[in-house]
N, C-alpha and C positions, 0 to 999 in steps of 0.2 A: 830404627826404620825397618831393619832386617828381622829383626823379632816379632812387626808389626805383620808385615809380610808373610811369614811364615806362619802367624797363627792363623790367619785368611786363609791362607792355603792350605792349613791341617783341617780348618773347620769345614773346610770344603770337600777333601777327602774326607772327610769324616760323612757329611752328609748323603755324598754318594754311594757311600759303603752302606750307608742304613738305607735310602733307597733302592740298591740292588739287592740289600735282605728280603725287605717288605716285599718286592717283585715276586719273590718265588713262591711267597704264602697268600692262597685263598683269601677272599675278605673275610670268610668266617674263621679263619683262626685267627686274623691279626689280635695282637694284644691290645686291651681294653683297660684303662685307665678308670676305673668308675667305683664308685660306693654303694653300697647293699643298700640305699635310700636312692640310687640315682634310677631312672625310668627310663626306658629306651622301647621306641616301639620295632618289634621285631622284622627283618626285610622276609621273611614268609610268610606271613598272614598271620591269623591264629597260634596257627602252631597244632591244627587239630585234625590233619588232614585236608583241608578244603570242605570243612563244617568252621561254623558261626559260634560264638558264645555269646551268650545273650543276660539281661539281666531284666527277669520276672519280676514285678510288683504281686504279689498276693494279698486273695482277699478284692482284686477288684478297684484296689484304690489307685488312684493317677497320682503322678507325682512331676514336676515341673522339672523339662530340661529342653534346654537349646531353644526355648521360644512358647513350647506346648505342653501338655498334659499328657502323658504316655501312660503303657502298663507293662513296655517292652523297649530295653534298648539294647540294641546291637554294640557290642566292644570292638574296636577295631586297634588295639593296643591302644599303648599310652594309659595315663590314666585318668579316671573318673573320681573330683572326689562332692560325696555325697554330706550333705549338711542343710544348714537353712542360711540363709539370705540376710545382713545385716546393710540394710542401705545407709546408714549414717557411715560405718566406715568404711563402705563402697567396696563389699565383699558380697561374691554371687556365686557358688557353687555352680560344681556343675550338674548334679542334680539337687534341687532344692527341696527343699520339706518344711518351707515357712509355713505350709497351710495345716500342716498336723502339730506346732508350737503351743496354740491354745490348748488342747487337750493332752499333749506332753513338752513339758519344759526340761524335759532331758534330752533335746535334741540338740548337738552345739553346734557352731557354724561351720566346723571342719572338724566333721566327726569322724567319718573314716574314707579311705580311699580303697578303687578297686584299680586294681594297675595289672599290664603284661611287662615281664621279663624279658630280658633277650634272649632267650631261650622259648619263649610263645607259653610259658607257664602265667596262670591268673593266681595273684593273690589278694587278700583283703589286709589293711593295717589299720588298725583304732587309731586316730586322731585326737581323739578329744582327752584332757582332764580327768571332768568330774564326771562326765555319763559312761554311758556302757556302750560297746559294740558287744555281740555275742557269736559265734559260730555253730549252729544247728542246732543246738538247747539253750536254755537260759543259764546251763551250770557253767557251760564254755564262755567264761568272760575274757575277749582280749583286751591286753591294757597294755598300748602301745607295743601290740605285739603285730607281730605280722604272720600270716597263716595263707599256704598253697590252699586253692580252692579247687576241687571236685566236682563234676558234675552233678546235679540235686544238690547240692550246698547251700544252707540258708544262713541268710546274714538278716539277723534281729542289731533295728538301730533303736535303742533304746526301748519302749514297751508299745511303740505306734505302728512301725513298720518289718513286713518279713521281704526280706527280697531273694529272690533264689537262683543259684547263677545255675545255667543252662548250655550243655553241646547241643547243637540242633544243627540237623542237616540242610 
């Protein structure tokens, strides 16, 4: 019983001790438990100063997200991921690109994602298999790779679409 007792009451000091640690550290230094795939969306915005990053459709074309046909969407952390639409196994991107399938079959359903860091940095990571994600040329193939994005940076999804990520004020 005394043993019982006493661990309750070590685990209790114990807990207090790490609570009066955490106390004294900033929320941005406490320690993070997370893995180079985990996505957190950042508590500053952007991360860009109080400018936007955007993600350009080129070329004109619309592409399907959150309901509508766009040529611009706004990142607000977290991530986006871009692919087409398969309704039998009740998978919907969040940007879709079921309507350029016909004319390219190398678009898969979870082809790549655009994501912020906790740190308010954008990156791109190819998703898919057998197609390509590419980064500003066609020579830049990712494959399963992950890549910081820069402003003017174009993300080729397969041979159909360019999309180009954007700071804008």
């Amino acid at each position: 019983m005394s043993i019982d007792n006493k661990t309750h009451e070590q685990a209790a000091l114990d807990l207090n001790n790490k609570s009066s640690l955490f106390n004294d550290i900033s929320s941005s230094e406490m320690p993070l438990d997370i893995k180079s795939s985990d996505v957190i969306v950042p508590s500053t915005g952007s991360g860009f100063g109080g400018q936007q990053a955007v993600l350009e459709i080129e070329g004109g074309q619309d592409v399907f997200y959150r309901g509508s046909y766009v040529t611009r969407i706004a990142l607000k952390g977290g991530a986006l991921v871009i692919g087409r639409r398969d309704v039998i196994a009740g998978y919907y991107p969040d940007i879709d690109l079921m309507m350029y399938r016909k004319l390219d079959p190398a678009i898969s359903r979870k082809h790549c994602q655009v994501y912020c860091d906790i740190h308010g940095k954008y990156f791109v990571e190819d998703l898919c298999n057998n197609n390509a994600t590419y980064l500003n040329d066609y020579n830049t193939k990712l494959n399963h790779e992950r890549r910081e994005l820069k402003s003017g940076d174009r993300i080729f999804i397969s041979m159909s679409i360019s999309i180009v990520f954007k700071i804008v004020s």
